[in-house]
N, C-alpha and C positions, 0 to 999 in steps of 0.2 A: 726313692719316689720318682717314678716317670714325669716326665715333664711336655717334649714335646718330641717334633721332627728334629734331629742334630740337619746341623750344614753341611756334616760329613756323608748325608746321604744322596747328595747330586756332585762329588770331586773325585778326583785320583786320591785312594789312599792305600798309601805305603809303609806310614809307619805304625806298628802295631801299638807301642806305648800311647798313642791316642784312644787304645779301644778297652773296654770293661766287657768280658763275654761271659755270659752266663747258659751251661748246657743243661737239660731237664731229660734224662732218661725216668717215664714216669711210669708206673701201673698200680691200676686200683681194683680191688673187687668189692663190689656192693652185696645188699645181704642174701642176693640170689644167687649168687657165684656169678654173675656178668665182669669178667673182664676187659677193662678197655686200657690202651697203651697209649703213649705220643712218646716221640724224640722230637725236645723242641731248642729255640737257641735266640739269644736275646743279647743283642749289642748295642751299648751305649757310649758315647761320650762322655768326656770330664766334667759336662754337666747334667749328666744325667741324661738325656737327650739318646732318643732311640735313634739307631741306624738303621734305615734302610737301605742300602746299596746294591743294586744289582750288581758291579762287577765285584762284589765281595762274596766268596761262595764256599759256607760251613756244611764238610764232608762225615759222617759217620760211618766208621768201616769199609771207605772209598763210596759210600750212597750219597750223593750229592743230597742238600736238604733243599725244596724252595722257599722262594721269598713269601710271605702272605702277608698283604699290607695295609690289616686291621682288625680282620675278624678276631673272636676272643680265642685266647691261648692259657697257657698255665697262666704267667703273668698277668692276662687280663686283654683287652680289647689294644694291641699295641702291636705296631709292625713285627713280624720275628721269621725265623727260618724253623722249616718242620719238614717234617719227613712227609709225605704226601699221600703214600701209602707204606702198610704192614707186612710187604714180603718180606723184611728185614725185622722179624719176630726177635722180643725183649727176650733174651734166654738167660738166668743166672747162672750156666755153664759157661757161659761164651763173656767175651771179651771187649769193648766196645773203641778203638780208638777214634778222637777226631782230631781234625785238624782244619785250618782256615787258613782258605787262598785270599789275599788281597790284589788290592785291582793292577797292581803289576804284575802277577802271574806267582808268587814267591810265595809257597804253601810252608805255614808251621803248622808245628803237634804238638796241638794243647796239652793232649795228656789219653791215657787209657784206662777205665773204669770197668770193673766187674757190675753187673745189675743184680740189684737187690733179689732175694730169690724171693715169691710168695711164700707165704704161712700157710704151713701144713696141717691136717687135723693131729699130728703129732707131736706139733709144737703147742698148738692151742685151740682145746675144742670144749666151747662152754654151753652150760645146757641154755634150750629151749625155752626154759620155763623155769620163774622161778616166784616163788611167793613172797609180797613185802612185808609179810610177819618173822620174817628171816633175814638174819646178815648173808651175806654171798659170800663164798672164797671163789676165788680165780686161780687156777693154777697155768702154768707155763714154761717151756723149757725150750732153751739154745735160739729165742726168738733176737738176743744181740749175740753173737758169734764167740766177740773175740772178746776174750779176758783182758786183767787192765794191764797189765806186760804187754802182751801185742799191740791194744787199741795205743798205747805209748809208743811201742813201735812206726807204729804207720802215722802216728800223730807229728812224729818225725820226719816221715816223706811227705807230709800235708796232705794226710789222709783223714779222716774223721769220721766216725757216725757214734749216732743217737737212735734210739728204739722208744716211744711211746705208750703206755695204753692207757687209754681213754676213754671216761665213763659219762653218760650223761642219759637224762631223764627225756621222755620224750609220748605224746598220745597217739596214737595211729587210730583210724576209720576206715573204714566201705566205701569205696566211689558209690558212682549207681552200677555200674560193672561187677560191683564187688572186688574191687579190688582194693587194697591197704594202701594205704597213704599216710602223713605225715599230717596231726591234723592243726596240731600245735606243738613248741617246746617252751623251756623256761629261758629267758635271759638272766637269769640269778645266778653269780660266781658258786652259791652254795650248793646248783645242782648240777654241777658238773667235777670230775675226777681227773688227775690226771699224774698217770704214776710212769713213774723213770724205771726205763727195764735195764736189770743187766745180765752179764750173760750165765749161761748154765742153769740151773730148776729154779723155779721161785713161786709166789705164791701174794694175792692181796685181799684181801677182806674189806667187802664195800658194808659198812657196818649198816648196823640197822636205822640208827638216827638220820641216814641219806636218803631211807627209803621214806621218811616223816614228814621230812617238808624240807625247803620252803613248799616246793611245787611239790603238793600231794595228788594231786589229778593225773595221773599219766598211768600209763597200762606197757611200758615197754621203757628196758634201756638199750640204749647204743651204745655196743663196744669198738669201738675201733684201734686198730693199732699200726700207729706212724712210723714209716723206720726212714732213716734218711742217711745216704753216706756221699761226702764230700771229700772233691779233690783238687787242690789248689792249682789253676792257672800261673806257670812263674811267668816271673819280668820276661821278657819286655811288655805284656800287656797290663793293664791297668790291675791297681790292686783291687779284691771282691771281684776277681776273674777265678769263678767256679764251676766244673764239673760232678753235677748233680747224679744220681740214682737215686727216687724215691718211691715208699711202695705202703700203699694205706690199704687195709682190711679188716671190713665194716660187718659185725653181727648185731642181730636183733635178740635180746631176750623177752620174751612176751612174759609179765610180771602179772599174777594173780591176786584174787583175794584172798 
């Protein structure tokens, strides 16, 4: 839980074991194929307490990040470090390392993260349309990579991911524009899904009873699907010092009578 301004954000600081850093390599695609990226970075103290330090300065790939000290970020409306512009494009080929200089001049490395790739229409491509006088099946393949030998593997270097998908009920309308909007959804646990992916082909069946109720008013589901992989900051900085990749992608299925 954020708290406030840390006192660490107007002193000399040198020693890392004072700092919790959390890095956010993000990307999203909404249901028009619009992608949007941020590399963002978020330091706190022992008590939770945000740092804002100017002579504290978190590098991505040698790109310096700036300070921004308020507007909203992944975390929320809270000081953090961001990349300022996207010449430094999220590639899941490449490589990302950072590291943080503190205000004596004395740079470590956090650590080095591959970026999540996006979803292919090879891995997951579900129809358009679909009728609620029908169960749905979803199928999907290689959307988590690595089998549970590996994902143990790297679960050992303080590597981790998780892959989501997620189902939820939802009504769209016409501006005056005509354009689609979101016009309501349900806040009922029972109209929403949320299935654990693993890796290699798989397959889930949103049964018919979901299409029934509670919320029987809606004209569209949201599928979205969350992947996230983490990688553990070691000592000396603070523990819950993580190195983020994550990557969400969002389809509309327009649901008939």
């Amino acid at each position: 839980m954020h708290r406030g301004n840390s006192s660490l954000s107007s002193v000399a600081v040198t020693d890392p074991s004072l700092l919790r850093v959390n890095v956010i390599i993000a990307q999203s695609t909404d249901y028009d194929g619009f992608l949007s990226e941020s590399i963002e970075a978020l330091i706190r103290d022992e008590a939770d307490n945000t740092v804002a330090n100017t002579g504290i300065q978190m590098n991505v790939n040698g790109r310096a990040l700036s300070l921004n000290n308020g507007s909203s970020n992944y975390y929320g409306a809270y000081p953090h470090y961001r990349l300022t512009d996207l010449d430094l494009p999220i590639d899941a080929n490449a490589t990302y390392a950072i590291t943080l200089v503190l205000t004596d001049g004395r740079e470590y490395a956090l650590g080095t993260i591959h970026a999540l790739p996006a979803v292919t229409p090879d891995q997951f491509s579900p129809p358009t349309q679909h009728s609620r006088r029908q169960s749905l099946t979803l199928t999907w393949q290689n959307l988590e990579p690595d089998n549970w030998l590996k994902s143990q593997w790297k679960r050992w270097q303080g590597e981790t991911s998780a892959t989501t998908l997620k189902i939820a009920k939802s009504n769209w309308v016409k501006d005056q524009w005509g354009n689609l909007q979101v016009d309501h959804k349900s806040g009922n646990e029972a109209d929403f899904l949320a299935v654990p992916v693993g890796a290699g082909e798989q397959e889930y069946t949103v049964p018919l009873s979901f299409f029934e109720g509670p919320l029987n008013q809606f004209n569209a589901l949201e599928i979205q699907i969350d992947s996230e992989k983490n990688l553990i900051i070691p000592k000396p900085f603070r523990e819950g010092s993580v190195i983020s990749s994550v990557n969400s992608t969002v389809y509309r299925i327009d649901v008939t009578d």
